[in-house]
PDB file of N, CA, C and O in Angstrom, chain B, residues numbered from 101:
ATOM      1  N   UNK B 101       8.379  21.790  -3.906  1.00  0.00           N
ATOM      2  CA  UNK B 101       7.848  20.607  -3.270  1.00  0.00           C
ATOM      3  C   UNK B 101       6.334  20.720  -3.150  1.00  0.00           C
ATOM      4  O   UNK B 101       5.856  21.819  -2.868  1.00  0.00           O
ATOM      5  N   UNK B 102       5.394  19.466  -3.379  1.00  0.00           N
ATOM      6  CA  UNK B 102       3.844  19.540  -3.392  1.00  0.00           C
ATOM      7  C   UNK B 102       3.713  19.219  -2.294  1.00  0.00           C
ATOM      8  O   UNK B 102       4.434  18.351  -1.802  1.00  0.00           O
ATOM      9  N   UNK B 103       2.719  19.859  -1.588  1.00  0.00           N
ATOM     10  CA  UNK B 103       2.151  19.335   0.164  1.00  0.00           C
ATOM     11  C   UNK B 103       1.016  18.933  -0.532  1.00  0.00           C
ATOM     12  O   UNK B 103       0.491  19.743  -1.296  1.00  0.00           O
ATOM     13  N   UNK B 104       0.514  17.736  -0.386  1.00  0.00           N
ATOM     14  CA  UNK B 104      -0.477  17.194  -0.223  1.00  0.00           C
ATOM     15  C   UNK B 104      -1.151  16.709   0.978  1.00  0.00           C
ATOM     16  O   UNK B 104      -0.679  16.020   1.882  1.00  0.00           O
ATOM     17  N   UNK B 105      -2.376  17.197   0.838  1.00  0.00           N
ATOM     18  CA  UNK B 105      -3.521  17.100   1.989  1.00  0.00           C
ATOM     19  C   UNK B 105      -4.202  15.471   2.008  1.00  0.00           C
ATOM     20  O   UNK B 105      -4.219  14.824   0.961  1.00  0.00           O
ATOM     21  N   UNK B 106      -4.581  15.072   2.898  1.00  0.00           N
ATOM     22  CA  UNK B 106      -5.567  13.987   2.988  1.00  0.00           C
ATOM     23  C   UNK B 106      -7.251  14.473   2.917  1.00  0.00           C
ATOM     24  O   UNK B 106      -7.765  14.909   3.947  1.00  0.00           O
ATOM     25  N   UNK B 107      -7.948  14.383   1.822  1.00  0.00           N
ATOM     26  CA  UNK B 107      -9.176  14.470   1.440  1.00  0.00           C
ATOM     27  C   UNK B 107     -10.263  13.367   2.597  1.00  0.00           C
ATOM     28  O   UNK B 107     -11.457  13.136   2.406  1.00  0.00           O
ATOM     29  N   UNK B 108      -9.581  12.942   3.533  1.00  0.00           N
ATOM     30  CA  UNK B 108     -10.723  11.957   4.034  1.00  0.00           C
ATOM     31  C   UNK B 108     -10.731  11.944   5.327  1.00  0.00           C
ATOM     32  O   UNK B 108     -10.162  12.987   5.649  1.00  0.00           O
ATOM     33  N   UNK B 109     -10.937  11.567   5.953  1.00  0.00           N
ATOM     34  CA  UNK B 109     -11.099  11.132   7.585  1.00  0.00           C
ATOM     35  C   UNK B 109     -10.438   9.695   7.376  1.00  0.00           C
ATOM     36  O   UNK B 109     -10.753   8.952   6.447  1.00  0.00           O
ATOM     37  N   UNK B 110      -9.399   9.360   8.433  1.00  0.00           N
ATOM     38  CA  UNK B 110      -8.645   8.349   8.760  1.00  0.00           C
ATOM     39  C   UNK B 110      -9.510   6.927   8.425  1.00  0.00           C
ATOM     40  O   UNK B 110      -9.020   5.922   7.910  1.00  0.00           O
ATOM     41  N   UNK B 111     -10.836   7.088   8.822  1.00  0.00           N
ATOM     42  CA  UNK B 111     -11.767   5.712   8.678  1.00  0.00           C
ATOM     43  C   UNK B 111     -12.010   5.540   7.603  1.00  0.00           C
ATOM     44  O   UNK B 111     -11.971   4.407   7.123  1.00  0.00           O
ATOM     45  N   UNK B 112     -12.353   6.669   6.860  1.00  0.00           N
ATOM     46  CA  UNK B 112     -12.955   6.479   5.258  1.00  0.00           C
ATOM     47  C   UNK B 112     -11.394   6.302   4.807  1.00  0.00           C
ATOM     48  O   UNK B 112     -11.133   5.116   5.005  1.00  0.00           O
ATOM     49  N   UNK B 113     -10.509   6.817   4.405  1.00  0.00           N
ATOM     50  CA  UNK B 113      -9.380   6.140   4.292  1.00  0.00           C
ATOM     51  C   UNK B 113      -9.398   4.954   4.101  1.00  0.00           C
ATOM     52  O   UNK B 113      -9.500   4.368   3.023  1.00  0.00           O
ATOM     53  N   UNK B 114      -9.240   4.263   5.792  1.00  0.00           N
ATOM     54  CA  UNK B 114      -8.839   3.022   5.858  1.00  0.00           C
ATOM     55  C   UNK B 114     -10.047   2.206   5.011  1.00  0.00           C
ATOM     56  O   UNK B 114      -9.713   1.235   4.331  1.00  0.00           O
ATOM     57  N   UNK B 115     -11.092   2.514   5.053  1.00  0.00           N
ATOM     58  CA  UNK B 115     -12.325   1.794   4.586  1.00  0.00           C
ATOM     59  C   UNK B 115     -11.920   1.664   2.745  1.00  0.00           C
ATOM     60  O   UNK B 115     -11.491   0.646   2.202  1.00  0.00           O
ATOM     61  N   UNK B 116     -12.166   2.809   2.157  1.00  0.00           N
ATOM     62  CA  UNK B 116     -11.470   3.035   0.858  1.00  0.00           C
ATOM     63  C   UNK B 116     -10.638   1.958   0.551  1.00  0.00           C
ATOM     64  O   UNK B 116     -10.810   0.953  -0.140  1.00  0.00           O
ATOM     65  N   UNK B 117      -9.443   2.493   1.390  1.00  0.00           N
ATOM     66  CA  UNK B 117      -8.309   1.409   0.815  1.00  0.00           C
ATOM     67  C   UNK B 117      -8.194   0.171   1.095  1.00  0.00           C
ATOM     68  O   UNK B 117      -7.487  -0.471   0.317  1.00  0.00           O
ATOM     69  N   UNK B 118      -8.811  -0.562   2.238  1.00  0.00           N
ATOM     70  CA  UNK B 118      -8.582  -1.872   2.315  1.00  0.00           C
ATOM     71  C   UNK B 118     -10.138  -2.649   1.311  1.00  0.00           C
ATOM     72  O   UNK B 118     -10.289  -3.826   0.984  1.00  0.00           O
ATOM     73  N   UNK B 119     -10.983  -1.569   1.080  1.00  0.00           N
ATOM     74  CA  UNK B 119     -12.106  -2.448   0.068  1.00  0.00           C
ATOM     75  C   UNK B 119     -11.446  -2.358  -1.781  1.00  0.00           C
ATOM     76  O   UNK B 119     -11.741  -3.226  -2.603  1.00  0.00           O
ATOM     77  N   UNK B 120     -10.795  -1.476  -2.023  1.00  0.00           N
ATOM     78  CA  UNK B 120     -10.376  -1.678  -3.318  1.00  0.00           C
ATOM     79  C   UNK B 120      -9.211  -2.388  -3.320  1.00  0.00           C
ATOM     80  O   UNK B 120      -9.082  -3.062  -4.342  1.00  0.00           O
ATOM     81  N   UNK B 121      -8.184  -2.486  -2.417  1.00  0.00           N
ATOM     82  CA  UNK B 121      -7.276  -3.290  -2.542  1.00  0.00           C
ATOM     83  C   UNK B 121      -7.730  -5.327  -2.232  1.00  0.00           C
ATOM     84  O   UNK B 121      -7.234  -6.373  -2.650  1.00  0.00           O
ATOM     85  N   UNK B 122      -9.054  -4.942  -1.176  1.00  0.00           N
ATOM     86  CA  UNK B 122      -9.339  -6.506  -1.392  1.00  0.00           C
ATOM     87  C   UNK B 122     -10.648  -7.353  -2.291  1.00  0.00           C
ATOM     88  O   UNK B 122     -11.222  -8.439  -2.210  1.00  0.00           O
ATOM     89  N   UNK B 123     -10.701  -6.160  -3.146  1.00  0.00           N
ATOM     90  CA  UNK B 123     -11.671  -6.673  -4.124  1.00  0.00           C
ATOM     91  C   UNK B 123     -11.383  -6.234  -5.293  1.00  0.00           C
ATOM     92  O   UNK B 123     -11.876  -6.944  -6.169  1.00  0.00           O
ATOM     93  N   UNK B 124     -10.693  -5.215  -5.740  1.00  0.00           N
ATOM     94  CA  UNK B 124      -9.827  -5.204  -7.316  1.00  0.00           C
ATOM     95  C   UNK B 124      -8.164  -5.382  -7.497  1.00  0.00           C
ATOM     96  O   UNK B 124      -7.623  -5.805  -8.518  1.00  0.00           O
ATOM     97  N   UNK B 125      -7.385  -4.901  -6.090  1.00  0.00           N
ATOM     98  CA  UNK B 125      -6.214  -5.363  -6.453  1.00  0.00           C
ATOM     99  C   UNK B 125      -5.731  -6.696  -6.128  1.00  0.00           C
ATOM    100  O   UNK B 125      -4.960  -7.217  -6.934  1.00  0.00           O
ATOM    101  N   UNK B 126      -6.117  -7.446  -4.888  1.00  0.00           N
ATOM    102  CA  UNK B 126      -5.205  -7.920  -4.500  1.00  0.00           C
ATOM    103  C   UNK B 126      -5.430  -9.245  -5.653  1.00  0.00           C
ATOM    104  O   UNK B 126      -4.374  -9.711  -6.082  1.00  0.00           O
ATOM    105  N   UNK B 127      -6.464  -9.748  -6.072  1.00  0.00           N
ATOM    106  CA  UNK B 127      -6.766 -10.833  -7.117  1.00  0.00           C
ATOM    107  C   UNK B 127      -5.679 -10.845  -8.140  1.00  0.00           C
ATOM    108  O   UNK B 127      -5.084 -11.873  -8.464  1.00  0.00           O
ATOM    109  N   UNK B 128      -5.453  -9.705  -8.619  1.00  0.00           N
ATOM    110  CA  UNK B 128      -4.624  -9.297  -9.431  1.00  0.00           C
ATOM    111  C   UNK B 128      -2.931  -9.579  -9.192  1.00  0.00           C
ATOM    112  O   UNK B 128      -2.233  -9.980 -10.124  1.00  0.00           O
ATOM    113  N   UNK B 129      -2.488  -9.369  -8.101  1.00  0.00           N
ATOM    114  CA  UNK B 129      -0.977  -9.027  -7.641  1.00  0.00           C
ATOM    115  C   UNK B 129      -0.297  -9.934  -6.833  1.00  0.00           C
ATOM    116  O   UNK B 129       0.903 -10.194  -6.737  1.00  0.00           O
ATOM    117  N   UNK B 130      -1.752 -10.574  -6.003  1.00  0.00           N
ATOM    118  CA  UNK B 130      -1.201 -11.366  -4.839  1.00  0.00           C
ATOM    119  C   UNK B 130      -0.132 -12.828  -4.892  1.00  0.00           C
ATOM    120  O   UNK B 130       0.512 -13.306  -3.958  1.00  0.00           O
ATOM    121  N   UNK B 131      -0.217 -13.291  -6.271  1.00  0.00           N
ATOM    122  CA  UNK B 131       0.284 -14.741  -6.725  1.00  0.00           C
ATOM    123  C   UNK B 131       1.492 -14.450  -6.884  1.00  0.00           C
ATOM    124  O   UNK B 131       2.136 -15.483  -6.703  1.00  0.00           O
ATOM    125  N   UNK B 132       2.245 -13.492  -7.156  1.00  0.00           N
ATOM    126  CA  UNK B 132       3.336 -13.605  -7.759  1.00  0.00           C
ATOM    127  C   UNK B 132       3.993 -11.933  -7.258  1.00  0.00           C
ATOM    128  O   UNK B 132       4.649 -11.270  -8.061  1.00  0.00           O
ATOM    129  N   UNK B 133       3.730 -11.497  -6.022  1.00  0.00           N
ATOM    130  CA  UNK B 133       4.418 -10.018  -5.402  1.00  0.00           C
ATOM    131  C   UNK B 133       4.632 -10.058  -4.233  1.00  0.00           C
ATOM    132  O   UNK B 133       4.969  -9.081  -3.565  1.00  0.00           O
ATOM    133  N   UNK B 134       4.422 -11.531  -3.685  1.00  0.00           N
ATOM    134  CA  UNK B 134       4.532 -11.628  -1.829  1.00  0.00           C
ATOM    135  C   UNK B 134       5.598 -10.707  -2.002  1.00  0.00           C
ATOM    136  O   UNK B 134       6.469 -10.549  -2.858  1.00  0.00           O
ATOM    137  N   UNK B 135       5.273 -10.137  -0.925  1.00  0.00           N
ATOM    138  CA  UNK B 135       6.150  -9.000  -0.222  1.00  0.00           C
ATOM    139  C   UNK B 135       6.792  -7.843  -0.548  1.00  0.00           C
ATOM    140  O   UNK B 135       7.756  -7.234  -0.085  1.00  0.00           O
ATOM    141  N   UNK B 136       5.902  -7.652  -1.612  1.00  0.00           N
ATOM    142  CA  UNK B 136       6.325  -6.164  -2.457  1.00  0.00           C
ATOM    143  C   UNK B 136       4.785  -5.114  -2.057  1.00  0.00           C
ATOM    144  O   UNK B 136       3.692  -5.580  -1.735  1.00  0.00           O
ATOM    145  N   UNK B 137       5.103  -3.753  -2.188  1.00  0.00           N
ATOM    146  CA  UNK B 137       4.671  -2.868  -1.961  1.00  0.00           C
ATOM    147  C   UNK B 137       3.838  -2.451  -2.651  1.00  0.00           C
ATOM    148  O   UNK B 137       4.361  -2.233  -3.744  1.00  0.00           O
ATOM    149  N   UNK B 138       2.566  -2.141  -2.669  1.00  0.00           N
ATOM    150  CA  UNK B 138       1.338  -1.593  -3.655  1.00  0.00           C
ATOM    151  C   UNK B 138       0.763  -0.193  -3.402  1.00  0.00           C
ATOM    152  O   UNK B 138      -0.281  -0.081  -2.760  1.00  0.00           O
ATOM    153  N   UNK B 139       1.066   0.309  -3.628  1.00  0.00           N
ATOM    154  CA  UNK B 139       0.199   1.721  -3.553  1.00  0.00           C
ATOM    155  C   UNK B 139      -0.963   1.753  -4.374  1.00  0.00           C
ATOM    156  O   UNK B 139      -0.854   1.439  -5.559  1.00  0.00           O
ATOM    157  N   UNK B 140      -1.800   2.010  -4.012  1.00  0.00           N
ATOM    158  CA  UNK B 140      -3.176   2.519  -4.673  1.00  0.00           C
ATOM    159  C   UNK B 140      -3.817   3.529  -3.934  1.00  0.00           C
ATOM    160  O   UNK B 140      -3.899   3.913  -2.768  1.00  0.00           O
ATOM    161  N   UNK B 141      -4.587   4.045  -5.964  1.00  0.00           N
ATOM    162  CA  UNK B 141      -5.047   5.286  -5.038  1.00  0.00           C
ATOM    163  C   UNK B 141      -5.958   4.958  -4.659  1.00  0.00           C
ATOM    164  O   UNK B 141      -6.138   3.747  -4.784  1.00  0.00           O
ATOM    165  N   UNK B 142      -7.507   6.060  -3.727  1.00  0.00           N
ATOM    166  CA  UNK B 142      -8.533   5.135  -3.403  1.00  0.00           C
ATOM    167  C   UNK B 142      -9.616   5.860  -3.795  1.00  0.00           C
ATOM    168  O   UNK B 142     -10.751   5.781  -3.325  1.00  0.00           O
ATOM    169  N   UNK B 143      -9.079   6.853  -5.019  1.00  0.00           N
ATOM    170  CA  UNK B 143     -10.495   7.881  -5.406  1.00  0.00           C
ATOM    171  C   UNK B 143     -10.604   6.964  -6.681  1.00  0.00           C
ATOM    172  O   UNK B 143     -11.672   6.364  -6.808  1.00  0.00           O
ATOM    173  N   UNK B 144      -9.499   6.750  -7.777  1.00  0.00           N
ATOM    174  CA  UNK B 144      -9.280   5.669  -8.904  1.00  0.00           C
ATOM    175  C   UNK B 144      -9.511   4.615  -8.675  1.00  0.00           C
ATOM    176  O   UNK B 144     -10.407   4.040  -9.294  1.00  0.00           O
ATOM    177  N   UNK B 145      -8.633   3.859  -7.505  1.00  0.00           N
ATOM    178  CA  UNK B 145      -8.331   2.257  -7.908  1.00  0.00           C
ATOM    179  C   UNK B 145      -7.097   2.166  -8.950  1.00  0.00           C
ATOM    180  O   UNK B 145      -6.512   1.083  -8.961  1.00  0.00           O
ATOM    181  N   UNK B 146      -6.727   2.966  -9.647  1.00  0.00           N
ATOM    182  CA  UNK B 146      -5.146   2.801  -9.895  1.00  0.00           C
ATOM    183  C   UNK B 146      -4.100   2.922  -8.792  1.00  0.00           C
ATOM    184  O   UNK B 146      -4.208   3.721  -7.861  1.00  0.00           O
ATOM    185  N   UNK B 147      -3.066   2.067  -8.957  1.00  0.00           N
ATOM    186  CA  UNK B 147      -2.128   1.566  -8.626  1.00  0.00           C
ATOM    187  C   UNK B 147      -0.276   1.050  -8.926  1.00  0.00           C
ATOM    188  O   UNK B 147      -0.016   0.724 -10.085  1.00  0.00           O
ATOM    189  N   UNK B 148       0.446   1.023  -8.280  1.00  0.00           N
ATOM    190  CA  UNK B 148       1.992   0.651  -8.734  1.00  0.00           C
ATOM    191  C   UNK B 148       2.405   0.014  -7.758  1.00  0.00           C
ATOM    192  O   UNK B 148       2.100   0.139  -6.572  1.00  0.00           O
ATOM    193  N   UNK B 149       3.269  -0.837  -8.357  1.00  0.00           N
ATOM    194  CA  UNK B 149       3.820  -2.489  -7.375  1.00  0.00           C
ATOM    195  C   UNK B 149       5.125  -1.583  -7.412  1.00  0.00           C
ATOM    196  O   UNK B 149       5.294  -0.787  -8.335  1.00  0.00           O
ATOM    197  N   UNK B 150       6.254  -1.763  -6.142  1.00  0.00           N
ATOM    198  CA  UNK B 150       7.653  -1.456  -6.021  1.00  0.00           C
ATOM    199  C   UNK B 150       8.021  -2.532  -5.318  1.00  0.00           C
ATOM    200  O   UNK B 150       7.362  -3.571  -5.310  1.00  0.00           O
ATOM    201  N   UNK B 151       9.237  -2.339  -4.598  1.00  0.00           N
ATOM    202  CA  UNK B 151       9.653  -2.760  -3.982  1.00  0.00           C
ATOM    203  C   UNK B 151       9.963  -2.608  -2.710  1.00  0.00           C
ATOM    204  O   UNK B 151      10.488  -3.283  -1.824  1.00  0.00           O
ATOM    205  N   UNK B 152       9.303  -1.083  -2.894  1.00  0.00           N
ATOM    206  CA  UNK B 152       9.628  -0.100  -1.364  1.00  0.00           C
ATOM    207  C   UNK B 152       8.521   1.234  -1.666  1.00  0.00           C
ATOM    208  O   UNK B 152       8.337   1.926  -2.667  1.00  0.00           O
ATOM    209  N   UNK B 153       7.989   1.226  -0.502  1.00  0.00           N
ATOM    210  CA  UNK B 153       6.992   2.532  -0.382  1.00  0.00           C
ATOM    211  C   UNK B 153       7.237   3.589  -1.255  1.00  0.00           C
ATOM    212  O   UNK B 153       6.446   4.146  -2.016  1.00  0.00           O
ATOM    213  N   UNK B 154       8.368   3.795  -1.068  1.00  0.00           N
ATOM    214  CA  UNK B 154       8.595   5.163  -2.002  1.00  0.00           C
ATOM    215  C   UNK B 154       8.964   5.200  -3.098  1.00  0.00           C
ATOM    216  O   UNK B 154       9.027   6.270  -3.703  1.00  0.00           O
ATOM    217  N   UNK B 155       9.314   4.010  -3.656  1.00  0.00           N
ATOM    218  CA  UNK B 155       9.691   3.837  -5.027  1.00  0.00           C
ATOM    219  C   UNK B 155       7.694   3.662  -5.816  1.00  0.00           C
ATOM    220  O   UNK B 155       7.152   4.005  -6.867  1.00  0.00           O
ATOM    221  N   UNK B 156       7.366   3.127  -4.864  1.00  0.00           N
ATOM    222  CA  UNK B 156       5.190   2.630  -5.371  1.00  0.00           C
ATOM    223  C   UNK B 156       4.800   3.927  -5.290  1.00  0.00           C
ATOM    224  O   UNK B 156       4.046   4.168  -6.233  1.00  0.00           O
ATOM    225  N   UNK B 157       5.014   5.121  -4.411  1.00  0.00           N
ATOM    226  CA  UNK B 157       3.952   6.171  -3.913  1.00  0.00           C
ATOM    227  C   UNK B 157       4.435   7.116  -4.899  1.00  0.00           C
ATOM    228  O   UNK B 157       3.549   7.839  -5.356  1.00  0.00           O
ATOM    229  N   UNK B 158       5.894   7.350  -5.460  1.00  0.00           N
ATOM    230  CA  UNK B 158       6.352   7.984  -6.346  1.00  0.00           C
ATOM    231  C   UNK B 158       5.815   7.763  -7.998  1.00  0.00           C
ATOM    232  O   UNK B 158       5.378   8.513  -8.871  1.00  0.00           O
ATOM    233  N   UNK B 159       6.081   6.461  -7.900  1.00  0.00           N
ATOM    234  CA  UNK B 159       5.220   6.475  -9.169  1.00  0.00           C
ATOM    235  C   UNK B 159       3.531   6.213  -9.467  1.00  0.00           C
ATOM    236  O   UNK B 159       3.069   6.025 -10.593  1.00  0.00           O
ATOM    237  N   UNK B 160       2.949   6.237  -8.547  1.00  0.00           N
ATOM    238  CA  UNK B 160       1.484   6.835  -8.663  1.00  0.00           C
ATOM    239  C   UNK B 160       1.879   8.348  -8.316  1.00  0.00           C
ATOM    240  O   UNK B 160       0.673   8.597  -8.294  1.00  0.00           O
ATOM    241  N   UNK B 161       2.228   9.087  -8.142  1.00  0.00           N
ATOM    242  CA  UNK B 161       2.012  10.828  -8.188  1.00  0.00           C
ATOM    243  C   UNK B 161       2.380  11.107  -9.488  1.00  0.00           C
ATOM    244  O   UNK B 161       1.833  12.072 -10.021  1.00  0.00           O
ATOM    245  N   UNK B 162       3.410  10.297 -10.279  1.00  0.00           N
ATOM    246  CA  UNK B 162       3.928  10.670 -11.400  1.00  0.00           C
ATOM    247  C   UNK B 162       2.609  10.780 -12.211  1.00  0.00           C
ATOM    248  O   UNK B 162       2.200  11.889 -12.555  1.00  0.00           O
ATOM    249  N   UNK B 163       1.860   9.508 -12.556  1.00  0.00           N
ATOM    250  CA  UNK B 163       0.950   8.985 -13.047  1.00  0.00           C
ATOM    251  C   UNK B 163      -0.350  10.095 -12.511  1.00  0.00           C
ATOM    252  O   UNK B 163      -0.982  10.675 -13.393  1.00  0.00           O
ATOM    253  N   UNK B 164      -0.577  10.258 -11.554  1.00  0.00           N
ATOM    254  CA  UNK B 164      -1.660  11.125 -10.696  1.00  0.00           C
ATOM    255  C   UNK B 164      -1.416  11.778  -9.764  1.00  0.00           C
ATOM    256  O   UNK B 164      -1.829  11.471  -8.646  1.00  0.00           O
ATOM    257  N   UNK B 165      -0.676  12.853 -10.001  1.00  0.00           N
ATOM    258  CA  UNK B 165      -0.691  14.105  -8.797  1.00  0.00           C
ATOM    259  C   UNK B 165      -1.154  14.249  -7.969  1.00  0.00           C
ATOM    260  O   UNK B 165      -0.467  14.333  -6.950  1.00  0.00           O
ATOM    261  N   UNK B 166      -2.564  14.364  -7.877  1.00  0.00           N
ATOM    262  CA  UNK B 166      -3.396  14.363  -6.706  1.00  0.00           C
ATOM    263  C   UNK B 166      -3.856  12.960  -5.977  1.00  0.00           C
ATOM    264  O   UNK B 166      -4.749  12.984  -5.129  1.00  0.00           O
ATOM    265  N   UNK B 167      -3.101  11.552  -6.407  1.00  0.00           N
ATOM    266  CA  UNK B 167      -3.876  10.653  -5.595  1.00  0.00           C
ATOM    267  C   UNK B 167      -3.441  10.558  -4.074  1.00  0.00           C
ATOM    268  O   UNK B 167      -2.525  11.061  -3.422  1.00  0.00           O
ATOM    269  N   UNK B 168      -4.406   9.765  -3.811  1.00  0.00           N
ATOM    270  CA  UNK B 168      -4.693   9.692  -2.351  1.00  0.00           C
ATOM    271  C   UNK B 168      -4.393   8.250  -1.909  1.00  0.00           C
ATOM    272  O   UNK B 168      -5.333   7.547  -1.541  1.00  0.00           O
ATOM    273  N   UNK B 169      -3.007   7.718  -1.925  1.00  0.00           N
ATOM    274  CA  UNK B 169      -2.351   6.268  -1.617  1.00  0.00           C
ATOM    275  C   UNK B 169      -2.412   5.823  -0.148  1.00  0.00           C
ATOM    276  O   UNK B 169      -2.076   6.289   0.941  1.00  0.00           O
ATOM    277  N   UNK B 170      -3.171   4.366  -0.758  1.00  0.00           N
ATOM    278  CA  UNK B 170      -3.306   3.486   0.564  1.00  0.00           C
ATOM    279  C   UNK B 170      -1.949   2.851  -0.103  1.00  0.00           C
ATOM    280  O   UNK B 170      -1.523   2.872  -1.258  1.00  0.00           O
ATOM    281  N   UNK B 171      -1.396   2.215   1.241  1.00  0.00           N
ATOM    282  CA  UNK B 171      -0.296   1.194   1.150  1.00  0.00           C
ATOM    283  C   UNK B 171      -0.734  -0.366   1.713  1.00  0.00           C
ATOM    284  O   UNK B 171      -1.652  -0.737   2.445  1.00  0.00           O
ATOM    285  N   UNK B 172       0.228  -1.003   1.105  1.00  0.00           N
ATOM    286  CA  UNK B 172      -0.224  -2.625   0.910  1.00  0.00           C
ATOM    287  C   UNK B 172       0.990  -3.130   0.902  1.00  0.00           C
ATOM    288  O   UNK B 172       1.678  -3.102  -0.118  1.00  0.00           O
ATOM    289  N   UNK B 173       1.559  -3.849   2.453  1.00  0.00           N
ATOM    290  CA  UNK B 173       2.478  -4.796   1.683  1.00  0.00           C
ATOM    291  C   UNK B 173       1.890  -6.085   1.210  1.00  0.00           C
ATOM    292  O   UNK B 173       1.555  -6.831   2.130  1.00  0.00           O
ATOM    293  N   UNK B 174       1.693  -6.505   0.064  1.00  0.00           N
ATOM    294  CA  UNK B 174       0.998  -7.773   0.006  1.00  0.00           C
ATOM    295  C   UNK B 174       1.573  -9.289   0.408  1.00  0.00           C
ATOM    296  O   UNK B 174       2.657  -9.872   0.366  1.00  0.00           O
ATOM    297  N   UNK B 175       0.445  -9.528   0.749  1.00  0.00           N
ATOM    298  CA  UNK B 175       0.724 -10.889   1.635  1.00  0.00           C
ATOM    299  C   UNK B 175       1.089 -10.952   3.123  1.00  0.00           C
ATOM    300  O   UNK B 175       1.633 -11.829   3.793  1.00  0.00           O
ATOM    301  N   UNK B 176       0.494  -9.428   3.495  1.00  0.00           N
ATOM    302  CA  UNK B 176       1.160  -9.250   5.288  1.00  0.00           C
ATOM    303  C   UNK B 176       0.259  -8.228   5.957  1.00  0.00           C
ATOM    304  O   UNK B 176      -0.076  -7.167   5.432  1.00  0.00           O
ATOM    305  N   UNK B 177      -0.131  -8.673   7.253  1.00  0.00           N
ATOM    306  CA  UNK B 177      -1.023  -7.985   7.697  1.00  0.00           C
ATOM    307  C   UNK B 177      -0.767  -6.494   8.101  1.00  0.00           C
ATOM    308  O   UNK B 177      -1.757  -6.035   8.670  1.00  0.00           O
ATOM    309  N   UNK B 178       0.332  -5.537   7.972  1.00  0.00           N
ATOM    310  CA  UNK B 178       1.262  -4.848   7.920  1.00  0.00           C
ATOM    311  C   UNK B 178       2.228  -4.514   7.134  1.00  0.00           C
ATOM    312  O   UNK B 178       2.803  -5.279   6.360  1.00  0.00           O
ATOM    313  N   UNK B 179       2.499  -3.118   7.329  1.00  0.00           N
ATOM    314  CA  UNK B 179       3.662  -2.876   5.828  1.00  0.00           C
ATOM    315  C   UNK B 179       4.698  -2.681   6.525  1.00  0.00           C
ATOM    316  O   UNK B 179       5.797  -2.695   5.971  1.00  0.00           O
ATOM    317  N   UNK B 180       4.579  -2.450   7.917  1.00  0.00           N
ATOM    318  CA  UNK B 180       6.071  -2.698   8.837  1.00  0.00           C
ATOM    319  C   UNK B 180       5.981  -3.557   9.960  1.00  0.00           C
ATOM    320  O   UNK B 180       4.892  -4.113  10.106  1.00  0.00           O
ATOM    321  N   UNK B 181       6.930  -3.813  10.843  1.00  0.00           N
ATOM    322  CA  UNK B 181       7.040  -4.456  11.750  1.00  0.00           C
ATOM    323  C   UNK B 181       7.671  -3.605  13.121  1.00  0.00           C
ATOM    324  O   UNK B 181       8.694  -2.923  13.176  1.00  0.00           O
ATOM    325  N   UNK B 182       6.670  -3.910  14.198  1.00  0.00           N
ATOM    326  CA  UNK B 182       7.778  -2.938  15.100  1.00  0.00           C
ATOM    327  C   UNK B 182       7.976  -4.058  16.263  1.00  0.00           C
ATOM    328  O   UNK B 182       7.749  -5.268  16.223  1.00  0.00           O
ATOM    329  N   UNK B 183       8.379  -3.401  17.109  1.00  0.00           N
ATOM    330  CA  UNK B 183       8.584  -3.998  18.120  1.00  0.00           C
ATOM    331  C   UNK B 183      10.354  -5.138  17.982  1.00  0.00           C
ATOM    332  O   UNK B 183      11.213  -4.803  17.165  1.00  0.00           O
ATOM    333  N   UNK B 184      10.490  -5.976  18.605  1.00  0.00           N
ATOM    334  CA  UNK B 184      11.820  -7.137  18.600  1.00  0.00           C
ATOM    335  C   UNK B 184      10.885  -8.131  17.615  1.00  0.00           C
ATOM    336  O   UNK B 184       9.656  -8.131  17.681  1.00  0.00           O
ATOM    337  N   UNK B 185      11.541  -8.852  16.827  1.00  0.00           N
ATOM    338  CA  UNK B 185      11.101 -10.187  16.408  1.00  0.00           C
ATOM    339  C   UNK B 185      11.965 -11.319  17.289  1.00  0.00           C
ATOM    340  O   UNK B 185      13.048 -11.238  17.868  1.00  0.00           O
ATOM    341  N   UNK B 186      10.859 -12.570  17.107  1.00  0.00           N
ATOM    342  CA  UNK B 186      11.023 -13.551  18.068  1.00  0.00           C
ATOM    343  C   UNK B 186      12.200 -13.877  17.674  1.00  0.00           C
ATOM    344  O   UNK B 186      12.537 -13.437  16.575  1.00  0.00           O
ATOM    345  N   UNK B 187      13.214 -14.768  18.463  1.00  0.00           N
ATOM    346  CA  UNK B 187      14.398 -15.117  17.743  1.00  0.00           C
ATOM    347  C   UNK B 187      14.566 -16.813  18.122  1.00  0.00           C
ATOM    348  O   UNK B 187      14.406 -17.146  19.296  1.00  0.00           O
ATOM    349  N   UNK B 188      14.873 -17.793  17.146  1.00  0.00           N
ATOM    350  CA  UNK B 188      15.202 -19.000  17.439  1.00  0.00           C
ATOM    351  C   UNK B 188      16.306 -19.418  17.617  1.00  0.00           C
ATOM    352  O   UNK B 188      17.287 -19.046  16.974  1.00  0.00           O
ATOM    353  N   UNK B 189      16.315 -20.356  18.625  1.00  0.00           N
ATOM    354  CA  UNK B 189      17.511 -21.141  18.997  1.00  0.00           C
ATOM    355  C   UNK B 189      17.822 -22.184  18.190  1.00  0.00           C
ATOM    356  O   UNK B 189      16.987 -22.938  17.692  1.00  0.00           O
ATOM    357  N   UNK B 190      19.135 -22.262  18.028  1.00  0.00           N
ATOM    358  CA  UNK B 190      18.986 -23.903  16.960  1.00  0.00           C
ATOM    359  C   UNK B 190      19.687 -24.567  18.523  1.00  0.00           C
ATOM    360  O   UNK B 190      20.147 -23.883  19.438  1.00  0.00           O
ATOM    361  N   UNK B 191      19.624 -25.570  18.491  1.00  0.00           N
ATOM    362  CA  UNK B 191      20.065 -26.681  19.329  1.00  0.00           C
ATOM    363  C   UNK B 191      21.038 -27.580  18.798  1.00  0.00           C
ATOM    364  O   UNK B 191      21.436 -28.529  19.473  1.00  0.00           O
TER     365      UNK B 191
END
């Protein structure tokens, strides 16, 4: 099994990944992947669409061993949800 380290500080991270994902990927993915999963790395800017985190993060290591994956669900301000969701009444 590979342990991989995080090369960055949490900010540069987040900084990294939300500027390449909103200025080279998302142009690219966003029309036609609502709600699928993007991994990118953030030393490249390469990337893989899944359907689920681990099916995207798996195949960027395949591709690049050492990358360093931001996650993206696209089209959502979040790649999970916590808490209860609201629930409606029908009448």
């Amino acid at each position: 099994m590979v342990v991989r380290q995080p090369r960055y500080s949490k900010e540069e991270f987040c900084r990294r990944g939300d500027y390449i994902y909103q200025t080279q990927v998302r142009p690219l993915v966003e029309a036609a992947n609502h709600g699928r999963i993007v991994a990118i790395d953030i030393e490249t800017g390469d990337f893989e669409l899944a359907d689920d985190i681990l099916n995207a993060t798996n195949s960027l290591f395949e591709r690049l061993p050492n990358a360093q994956p931001w996650i993206v669900r696209i089209g959502h301000r979040a790649v999970h949800r916590f808490g209860a969701r609201s629930l409606k009444q029908h009448v």
